[in-house]
C-alpha positions in Angstrom: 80.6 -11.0 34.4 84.1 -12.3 33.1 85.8 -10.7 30.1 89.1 -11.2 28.3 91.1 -9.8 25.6 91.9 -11.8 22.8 95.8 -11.4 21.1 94.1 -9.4 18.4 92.5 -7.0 20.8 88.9 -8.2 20.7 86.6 -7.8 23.3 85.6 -11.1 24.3 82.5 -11.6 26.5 82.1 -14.4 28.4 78.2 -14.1 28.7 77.5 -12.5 25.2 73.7 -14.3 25.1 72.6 -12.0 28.2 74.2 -8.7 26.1 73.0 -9.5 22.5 69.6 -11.4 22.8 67.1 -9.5 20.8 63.6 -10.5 22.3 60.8 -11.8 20.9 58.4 -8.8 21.5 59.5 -7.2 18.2 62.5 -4.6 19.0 64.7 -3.4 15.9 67.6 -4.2 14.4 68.6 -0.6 14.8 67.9 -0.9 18.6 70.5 -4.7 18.1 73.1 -2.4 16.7 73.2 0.0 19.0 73.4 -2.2 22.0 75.7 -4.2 20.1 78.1 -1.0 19.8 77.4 -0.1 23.1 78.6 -3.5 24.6 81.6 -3.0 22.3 82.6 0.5 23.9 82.4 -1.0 27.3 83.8 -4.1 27.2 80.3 -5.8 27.7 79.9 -8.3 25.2 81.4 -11.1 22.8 78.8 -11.9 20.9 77.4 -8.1 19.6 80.7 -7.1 18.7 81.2 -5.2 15.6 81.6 -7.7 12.6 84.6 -7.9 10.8 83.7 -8.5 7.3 87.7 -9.2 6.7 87.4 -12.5 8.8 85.1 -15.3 9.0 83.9 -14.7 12.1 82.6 -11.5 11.5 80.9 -13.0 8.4 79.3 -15.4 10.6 78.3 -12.4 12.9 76.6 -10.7 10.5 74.3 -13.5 9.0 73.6 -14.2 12.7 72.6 -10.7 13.1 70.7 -10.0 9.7 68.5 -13.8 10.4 67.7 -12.1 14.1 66.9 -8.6 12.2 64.5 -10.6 10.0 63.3 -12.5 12.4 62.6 -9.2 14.0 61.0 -7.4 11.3 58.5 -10.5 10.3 56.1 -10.0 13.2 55.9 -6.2 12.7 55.1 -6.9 8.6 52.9 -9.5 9.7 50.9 -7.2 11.7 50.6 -4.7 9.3 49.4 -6.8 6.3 46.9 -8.0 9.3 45.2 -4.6 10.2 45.2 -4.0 6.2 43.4 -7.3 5.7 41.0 -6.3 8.5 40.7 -2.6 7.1 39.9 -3.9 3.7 37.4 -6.9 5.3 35.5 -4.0 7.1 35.6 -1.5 4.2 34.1 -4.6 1.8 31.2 -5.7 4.9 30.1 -2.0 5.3 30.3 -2.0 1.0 27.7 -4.8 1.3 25.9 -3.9 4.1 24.7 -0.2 2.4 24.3 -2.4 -1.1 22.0 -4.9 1.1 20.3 -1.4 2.5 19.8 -0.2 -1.0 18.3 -3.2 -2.3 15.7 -3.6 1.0 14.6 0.4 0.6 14.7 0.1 -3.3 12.6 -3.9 -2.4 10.0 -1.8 -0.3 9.5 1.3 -2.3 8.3 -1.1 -5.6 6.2 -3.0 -3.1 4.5 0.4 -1.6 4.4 1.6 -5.0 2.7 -1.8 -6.4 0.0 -1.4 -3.3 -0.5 2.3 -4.5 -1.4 1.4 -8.2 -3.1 -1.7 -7.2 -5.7 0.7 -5.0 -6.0 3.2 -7.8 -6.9 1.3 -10.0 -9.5 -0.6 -7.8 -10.8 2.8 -7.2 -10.9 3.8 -10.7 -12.6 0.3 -11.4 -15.3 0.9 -8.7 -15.9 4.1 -10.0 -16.5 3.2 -13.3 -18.6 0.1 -12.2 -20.5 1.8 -10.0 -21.3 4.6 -12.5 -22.0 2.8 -15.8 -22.4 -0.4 -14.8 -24.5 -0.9 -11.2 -23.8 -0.5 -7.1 -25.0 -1.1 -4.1 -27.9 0.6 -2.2 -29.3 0.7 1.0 -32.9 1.0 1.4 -33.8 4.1 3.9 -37.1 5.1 5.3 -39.9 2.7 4.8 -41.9 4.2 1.8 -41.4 1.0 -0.1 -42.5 -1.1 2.9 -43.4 -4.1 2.4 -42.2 -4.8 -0.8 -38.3 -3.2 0.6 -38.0 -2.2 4.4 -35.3 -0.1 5.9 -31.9 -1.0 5.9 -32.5 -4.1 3.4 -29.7 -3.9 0.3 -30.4 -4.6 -3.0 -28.3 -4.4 -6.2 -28.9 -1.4 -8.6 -28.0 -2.2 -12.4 -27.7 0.6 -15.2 -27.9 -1.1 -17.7 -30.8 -1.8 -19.1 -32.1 1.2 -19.7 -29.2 2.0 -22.1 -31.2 -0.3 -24.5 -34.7 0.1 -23.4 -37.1 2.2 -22.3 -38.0 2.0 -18.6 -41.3 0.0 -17.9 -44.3 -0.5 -16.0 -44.5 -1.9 -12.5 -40.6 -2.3 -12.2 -39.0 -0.7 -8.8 -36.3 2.2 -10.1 -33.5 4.1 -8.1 -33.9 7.8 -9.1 -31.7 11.2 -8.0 -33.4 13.0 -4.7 -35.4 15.4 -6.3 -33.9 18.2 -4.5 -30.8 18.3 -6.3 -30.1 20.4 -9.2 -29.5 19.0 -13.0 -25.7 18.7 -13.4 -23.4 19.6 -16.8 -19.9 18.7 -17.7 -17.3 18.7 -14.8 -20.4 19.6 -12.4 -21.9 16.5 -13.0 -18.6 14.5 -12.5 -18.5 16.1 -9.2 -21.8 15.7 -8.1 -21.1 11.9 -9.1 -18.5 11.7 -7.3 -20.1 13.3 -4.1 -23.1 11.1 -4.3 -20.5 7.9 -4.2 -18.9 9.2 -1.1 -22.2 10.9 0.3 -22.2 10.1 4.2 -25.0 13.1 5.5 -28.2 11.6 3.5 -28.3 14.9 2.1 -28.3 13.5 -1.2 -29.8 10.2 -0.7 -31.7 8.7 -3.9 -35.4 7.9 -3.8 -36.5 4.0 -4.5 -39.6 4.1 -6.4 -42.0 2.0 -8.5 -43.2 3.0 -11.8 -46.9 2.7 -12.2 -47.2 4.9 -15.5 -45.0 6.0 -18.6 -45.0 8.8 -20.7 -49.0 8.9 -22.7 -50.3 7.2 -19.4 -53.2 8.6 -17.9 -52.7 8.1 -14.4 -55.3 9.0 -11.2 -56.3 7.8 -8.0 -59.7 7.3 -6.7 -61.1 5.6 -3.7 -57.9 4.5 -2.7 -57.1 2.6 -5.6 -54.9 3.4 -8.8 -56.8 3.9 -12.3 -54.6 3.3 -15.0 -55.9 4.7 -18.4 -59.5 4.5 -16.8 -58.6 0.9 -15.7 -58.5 0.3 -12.2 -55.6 -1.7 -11.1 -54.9 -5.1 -8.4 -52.0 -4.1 -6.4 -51.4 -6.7 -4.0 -47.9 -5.9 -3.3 -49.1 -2.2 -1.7 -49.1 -1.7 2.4 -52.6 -0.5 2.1 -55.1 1.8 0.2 -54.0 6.0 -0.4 -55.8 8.1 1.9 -56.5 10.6 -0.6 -57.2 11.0 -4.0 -54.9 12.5 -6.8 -55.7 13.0 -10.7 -56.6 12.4 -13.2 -53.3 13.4 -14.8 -51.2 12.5 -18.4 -47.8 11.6 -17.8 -45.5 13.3 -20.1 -43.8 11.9 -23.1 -40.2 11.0 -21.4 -41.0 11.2 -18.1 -42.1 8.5 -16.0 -45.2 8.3 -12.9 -43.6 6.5 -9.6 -45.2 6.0 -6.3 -43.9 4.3 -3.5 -45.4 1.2 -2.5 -46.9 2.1 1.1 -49.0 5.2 -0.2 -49.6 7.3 3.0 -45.6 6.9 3.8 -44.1 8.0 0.5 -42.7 11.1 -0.9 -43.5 10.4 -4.5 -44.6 11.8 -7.9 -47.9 13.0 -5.6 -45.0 15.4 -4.2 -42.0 16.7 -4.6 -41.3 14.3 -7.3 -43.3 15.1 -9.9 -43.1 13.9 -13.0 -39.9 12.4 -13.4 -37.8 12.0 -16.0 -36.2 9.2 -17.7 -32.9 10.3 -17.3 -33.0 11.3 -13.6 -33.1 7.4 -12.9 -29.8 6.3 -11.6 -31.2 2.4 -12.6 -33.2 -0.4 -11.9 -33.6 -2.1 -8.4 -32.1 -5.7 -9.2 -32.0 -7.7 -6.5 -31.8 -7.9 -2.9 -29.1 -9.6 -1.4 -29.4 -8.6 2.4 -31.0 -10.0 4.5 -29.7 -13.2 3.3 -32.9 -15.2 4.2 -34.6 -12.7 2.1 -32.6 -12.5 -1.2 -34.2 -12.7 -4.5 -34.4 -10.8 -7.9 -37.0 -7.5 -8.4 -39.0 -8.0 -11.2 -42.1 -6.2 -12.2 -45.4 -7.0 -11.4 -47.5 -9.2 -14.0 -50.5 -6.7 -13.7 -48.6 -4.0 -15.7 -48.2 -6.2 -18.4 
């Protein structure tokens, strides 16, 4: 490389673009100046030497080298305010991803919650339904047979007998016999054990009321006497074996037998007399089979 000396004492270099360039990639204007001095010691450069703020040409210099300097620095600001934006951009997406998160867990705990309460209360309902109002029975054992035969489903209502007393000839639901007489929260338990009773163990009787209280009930030859009347029962399986009475059926207690007479654990037995308010209700309808369904009512003969 060619150099000269000016009549002032300058260094003058003849390639001063290959000594000064500042490149592109982002270097300094510190890192300009001091290769700019360096040149300057060595007699290496014409265009990084040391401006002269005196003259116009070192004026010149010094815009030249403060545009480069910016030109410089521009990238490196740029870059920053970039990784800020992206910072703050992340910072805000992970903001709305956990507010998203909040809103799906807070979403699914008022659905769960809504599915809770809606069960309770259908439980609650059923419960109260199926205490005071009427349930569902299935018919077990075939003492009824064949006015009822096992496994048919009929419709208990309770009623009725709120308002009236119950009456001849009509087919009643009544507590197993074998179970105690229930007070208070005893009773609420032992209702609530019958609804969810899955052993048998305390499995209700289905009956049919042939007498009420004042009745004078017996049976002779096979057929019923009722109040020394004999009485048509065309709806039994067939005739008792054996005869039973003459008894009087107590004043609010009831006289139930079961419609197939030597297959029927009944007021003959363990049953007794049995009192009104040991009947869970009155045997409504039937509703299963389907081909079978149709409403209970009491014999015309007891009327």
């Amino acid at each position: 490389m060619d150099h000269g000396i000016d009549n002032d004492g300058t260094i003058k270099d003849l390639g001063a673009e290959e000594c000064c360039e500042i490149s592109e990639c982002g270097d300094s204007v510190t890192e300009c100046e001091d290769a700019e001095a360096k040149l300057i010691s060595t007699g290496d450069a014409e265009s990084c030497e040391a401006p002269d703020s005196s003259g116009e040409e070192g004026g010149e210099r010094a815009d030249s080298l403060g545009d480069r300097g910016s030109e410089c620095a521009d990238p490196l600001l740029a870059g920053l305010m970039a990784v800020a934006t992206q910072d703050e951009a992340a910072a805000a997406a992970e903001a709305a991803r956990l507010e998203e998160a909040a809103i799906r867990r807070e979403a699914a705990f008022r659905e769960v919650r809504e599915y809770v309460q809606a069960i309770l209360l259908a439980i609650v309902l059923a419960m109260v339904i199926m205490t005071f109002i009427g349930r569902s029975f299935v018919v077990e054992g075939a003492s009824m047979e064949p006015t009822l035969h096992n496994r048919e489903r009929i419709i208990v209502e309770k009623v009725s007998y709120r308002f009236r007393d119950p009456a001849r000839g009509e087919v009643v639901v009544l507590k197993n016999p074998w179970r105690p007489d229930q007070s208070g929260m005893a009773a609420v338990v032992e209702a609530v054990r019958e609804l969810v009773d899955f052993s048998g163990s305390m499995r209700p009787y289905i009956k049919r009321i042939v007498a009420v209280g004042g009745d004078r009930v017996q049976i002779r030859n096979g057929v019923l006497h009722l109040n020394g009347k004999p009485i048509d029962e065309p709806y039994i399986n067939e005739l008792a074996w054996s005869d039973y009475g003459p008894v009087t059926v107590p004043e609010g207690h009831v006289f139930v037998l079961g419609d197939n007479r030597n297959n029927s654990d009944d007021s003959r037995g363990s049953v007794g007399f049995l009192r009104v308010d040991r009947i869970v209700g009155r045997a409504w309808v039937r509703y299963y089979p389907l081909n079978k369904i149709c409403a209970l009512k009491a014999q015309a003969i007891y009327e």
